[in-house]
N, C-alpha and C positions, 0 to 999 in steps of 0.2 A: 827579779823585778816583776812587779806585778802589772805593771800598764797603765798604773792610774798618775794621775799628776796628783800633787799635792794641794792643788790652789781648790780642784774639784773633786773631793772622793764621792766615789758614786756607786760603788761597792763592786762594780765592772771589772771584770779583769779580759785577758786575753783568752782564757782558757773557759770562762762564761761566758766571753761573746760567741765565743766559735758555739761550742753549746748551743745557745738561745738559736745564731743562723741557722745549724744545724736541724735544729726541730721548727724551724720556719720552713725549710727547705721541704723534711720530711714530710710537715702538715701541707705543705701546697702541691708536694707529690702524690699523696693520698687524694684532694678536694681533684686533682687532674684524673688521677687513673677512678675515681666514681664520677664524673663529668660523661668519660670517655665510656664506661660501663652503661651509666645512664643512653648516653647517645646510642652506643649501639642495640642498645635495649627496643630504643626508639624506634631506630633505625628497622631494627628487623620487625617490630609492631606493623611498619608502615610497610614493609615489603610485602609480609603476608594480605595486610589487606588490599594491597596493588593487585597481588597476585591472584587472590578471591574478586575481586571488580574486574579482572580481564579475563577471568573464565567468564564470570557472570556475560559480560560484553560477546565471549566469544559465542557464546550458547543463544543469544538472543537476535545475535546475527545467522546463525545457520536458522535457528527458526524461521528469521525474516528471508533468507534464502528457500527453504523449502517450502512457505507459502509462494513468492516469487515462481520459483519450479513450478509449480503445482498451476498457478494464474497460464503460466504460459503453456502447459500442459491442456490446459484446458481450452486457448485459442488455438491450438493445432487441431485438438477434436473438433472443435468448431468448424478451422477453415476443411478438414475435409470430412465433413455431415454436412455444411451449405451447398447450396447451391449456388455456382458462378453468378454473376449478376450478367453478363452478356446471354445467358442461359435461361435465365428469370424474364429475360427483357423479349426474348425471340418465344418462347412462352408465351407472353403476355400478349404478344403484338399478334399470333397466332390465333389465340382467344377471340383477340379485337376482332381479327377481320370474321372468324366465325357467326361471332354476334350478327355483326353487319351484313352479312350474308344473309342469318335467321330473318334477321327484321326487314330486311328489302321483302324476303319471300313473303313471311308475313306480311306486310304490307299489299303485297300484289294479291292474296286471296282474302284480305278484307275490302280490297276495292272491286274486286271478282264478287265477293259474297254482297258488296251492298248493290251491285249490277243487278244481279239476280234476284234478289230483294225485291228490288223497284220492279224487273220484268214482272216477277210473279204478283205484286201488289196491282202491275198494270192489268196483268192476264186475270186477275180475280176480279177486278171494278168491270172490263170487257163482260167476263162471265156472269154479273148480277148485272150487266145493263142486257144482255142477250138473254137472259132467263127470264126479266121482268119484260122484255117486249114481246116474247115467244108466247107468253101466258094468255 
């Protein structure tokens, strides 16, 4: 028996359909396993360049880490080459009263020097009024 009806021949049999499914099967086993070829193709494309941007990342972060290091490297030398600021301040205020000192004194021998000034300016007008009446 071949499988066909009489009413439809269609030139079909049992033994050509099986066939035909057969290499439908085949051909969509092949389109799957180059799918799956392709994907993992893909796949590892995209791993490597994952793996090359997370070196890249890793290397660009210790950079930014050894500048980091380096900044805070650099306020330790700082904090000990400054001078405390309670230290600057008793410094400064030392200075002050120095100053203050200088200028009181100064002060008391330019008031001393214009004293003397005037004596001697008086003792010179005395001495040309005694010279002129002596004459």
């Amino acid at each position: 028996m071949s499988g066909e009806t009489d009413r439809h021949p269609s030139g079909w049999t049992v033994d050509t359909l099986k066939e035909h499914v057969d290499q439908r099967f085949r051909d969509q086993e092949k389109s799957v396993e180059a799918a799956v070829a392709a994907s993992d193709k893909a796949t590892s494309v995209a791993m490597t360049a994952e793996q090359r941007a997370v070196a890249k990342a890793e290397a660009a972060s210790e950079k930014r880490f050894e500048s980091v290091n380096e900044f805070r490297q650099t306020l330790t030398d700082q904090a000990a080459t400054f001078m405390p600021r309670k230290e600057a301040e008793q410094r400064a205020q030392a200075n002050t009263d120095k100053i203050d000192t200088l200028t009181s004194r100064m002060d008391k021998l330019e008031s001393r020097l214009a004293a003397q000034t005037a004596m001697l300016g008086g003792l010179a007008i005395l001495a040309s009024i005694a010279i002129a009446f002596f004459r």
